[in-house]
C-alpha positions in Angstrom: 144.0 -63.1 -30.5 146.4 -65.7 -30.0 146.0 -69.1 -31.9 145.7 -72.2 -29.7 146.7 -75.8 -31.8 145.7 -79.2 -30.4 149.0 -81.6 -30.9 148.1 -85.2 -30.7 149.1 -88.9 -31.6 149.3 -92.3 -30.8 151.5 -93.2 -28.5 155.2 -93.1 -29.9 154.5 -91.3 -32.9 156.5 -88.5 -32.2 155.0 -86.0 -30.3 156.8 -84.9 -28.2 159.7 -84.0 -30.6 157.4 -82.1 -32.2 156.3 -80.2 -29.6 160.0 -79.7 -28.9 160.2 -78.0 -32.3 156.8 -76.0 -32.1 158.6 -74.3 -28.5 161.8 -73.4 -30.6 160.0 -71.9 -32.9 158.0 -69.5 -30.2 154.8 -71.5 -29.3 153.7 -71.9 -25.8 153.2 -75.5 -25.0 151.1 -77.1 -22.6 151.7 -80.6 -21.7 148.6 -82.5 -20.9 150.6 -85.5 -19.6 152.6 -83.1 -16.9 149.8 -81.9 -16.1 148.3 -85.4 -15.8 151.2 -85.7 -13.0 150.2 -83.1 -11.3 146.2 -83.4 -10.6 147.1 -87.2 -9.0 150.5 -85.7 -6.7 149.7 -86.8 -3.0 147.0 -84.5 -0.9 144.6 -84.2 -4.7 141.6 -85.1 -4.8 142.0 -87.3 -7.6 144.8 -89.5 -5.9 142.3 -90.3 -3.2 139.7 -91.4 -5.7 142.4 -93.3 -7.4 143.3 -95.3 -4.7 139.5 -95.7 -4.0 139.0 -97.2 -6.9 142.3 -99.1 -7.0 143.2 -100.0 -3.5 146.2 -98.9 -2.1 148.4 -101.4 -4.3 148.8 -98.6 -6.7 150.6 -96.3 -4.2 154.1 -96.4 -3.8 155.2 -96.8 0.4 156.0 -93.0 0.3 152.1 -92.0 -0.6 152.9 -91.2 -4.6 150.8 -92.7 -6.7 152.7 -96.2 -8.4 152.1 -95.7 -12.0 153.7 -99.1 -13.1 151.4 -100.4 -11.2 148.5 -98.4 -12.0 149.2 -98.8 -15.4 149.2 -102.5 -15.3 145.8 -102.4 -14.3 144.4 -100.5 -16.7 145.7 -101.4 -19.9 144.9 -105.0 -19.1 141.3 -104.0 -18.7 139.0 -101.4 -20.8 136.8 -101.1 -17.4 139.4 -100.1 -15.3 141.3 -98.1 -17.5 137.3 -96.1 -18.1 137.1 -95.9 -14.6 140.7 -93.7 -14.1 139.7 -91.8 -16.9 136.5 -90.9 -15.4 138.4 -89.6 -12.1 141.4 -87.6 -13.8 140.0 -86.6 -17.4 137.9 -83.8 -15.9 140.5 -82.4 -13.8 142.9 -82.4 -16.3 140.7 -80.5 -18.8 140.3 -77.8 -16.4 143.7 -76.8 -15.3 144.7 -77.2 -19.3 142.0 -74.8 -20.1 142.9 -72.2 -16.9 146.7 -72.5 -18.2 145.4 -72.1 -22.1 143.5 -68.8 -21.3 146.4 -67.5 -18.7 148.9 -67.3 -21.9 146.6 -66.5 -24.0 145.6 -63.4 -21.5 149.3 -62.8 -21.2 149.5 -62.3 -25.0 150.9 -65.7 -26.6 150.7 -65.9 -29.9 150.2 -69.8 -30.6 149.4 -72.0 -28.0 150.0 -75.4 -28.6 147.7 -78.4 -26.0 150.2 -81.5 -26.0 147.5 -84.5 -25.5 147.6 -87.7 -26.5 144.0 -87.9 -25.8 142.6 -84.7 -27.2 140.2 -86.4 -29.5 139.1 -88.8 -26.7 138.3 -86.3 -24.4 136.8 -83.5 -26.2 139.5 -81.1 -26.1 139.6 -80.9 -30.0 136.9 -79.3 -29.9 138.2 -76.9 -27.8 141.1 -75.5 -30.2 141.6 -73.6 -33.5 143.3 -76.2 -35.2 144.6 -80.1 -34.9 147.6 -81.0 -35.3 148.4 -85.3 -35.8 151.3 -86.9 -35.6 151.6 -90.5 -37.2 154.3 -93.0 -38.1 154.2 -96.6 -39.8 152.8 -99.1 -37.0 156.2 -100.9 -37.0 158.0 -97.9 -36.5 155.4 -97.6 -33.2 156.2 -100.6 -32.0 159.9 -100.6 -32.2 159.5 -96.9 -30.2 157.6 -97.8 -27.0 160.1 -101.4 -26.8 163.4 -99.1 -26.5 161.8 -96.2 -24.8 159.6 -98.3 -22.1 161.8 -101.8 -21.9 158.2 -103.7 -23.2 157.6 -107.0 -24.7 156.1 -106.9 -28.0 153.1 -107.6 -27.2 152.5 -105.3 -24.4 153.3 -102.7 -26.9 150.7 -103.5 -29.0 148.9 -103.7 -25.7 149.6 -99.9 -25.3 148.6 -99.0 -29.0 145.0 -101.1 -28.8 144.4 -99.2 -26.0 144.1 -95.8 -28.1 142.0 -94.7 -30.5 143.6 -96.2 -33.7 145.7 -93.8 -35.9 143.4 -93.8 -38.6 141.0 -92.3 -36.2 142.9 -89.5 -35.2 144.2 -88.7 -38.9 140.1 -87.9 -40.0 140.0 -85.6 -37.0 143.2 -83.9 -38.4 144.2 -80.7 -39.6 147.7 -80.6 -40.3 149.1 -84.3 -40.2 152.7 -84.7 -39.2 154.6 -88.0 -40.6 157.6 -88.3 -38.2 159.3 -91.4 -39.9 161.9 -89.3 -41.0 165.0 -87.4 -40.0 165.1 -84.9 -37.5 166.1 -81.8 -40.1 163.4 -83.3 -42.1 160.9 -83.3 -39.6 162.0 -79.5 -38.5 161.5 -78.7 -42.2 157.7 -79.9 -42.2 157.3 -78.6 -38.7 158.2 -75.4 -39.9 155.7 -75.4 -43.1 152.6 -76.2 -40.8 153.5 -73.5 -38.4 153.8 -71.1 -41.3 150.7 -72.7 -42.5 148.7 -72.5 -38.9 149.5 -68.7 -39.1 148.4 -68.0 -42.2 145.3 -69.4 -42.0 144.5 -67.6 -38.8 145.8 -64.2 -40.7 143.2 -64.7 -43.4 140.3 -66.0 -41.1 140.5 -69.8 -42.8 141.1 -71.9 -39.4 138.2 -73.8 -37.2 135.5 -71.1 -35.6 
């Protein structure tokens, strides 16, 4: 039976790379923010309770949904930002699950949930083993500015919106420091893979 690993993190603590990583080394990965995309494309359910919720300022003139705009709704306001998590959090769970157990039927050997909020939503509980990445809060803050063109403080904006790292870490099975080189961080990578594998050989990961 094939292995399934929740990855999470606070937002630009390297995540992503390290899913990167865990697919070069064989691991199926599902990305809970793609599939995020998907359950709000035009003609879904959850784009029409969106905009419901939202009015249509948060659609762009074509019919997509505007996720600037969206976005600076809800992370200006802990209401709103329950509200779209109340309309899309279900939805996502489900297709990650149907996509989880359709590699898993087809054999995968690890299967890795990419979600930034797989502690928030339950999923954790969900999977064999968690997986935390984590960096210095600096370090977080310097990310999001050059990868999202943000002020200072609407980075921090972003971070105080999630679950704080510390929070995440007690939840952790394998934490991943990402403050590092890239070789560096393929090195320890590598060791909790070998790790993850191990443990399910001799029966030691989460029932």
């Amino acid at each position: 039976m094939g292995i399934v690993v929740g990855l999470t993190g606070s937002i630009a603590t390297g995540k992503s790379v390290v899913a990167r990583i865990l697919a070069e080394l064989g691991a199926k990965i599902i990305d809970a923010d793609r599939v995020a995309r998907e359950v709000v494309q035009p003609g879904e359910p959850a784009l029409a309770e969106i905009v419901a919720a939202f009015g249509r300022k948060v659609l762009q003139p074509e019919g997509e949904l505007n996720r600037k705009a969206l976005a600076e709704l809800v992370f200006t306001d802990a209401a709103s930002l329950a509200r779209l998590n109340q309309i899309t959090h279900p939805r996502i769970i489900e297709r990650i699950n149907e996509l989880c157990q359709a590699y898993l039927t087809q054999g995968a050997g690890l299967v890795v949930i990419d979600a930034p909020l797989l502690i928030e939503t339950g999923l954790a509980e969900q999977v064999d083993v968690v997986v935390v990445t984590t960096c210095p809060r600096e370090v977080q803050i310097a990310r999001i500015q050059a990868r999202d063109g943000l002020s200072r403080a609407e980075a921090e904006q972003r971070i105080a919106s999630q679950l704080p790292q510390e929070e995440k870490i007690k939840q952790a099975d394998f934490v991943i420091e990402t403050d590092c080189s890239l070789a560096e961080l393929r090195v320890r990578v590598k060791e909790v893979w070998e790790e993850i594998v191990h443990a399910q050989d001799s029966g030691t990961n989460r029932s």
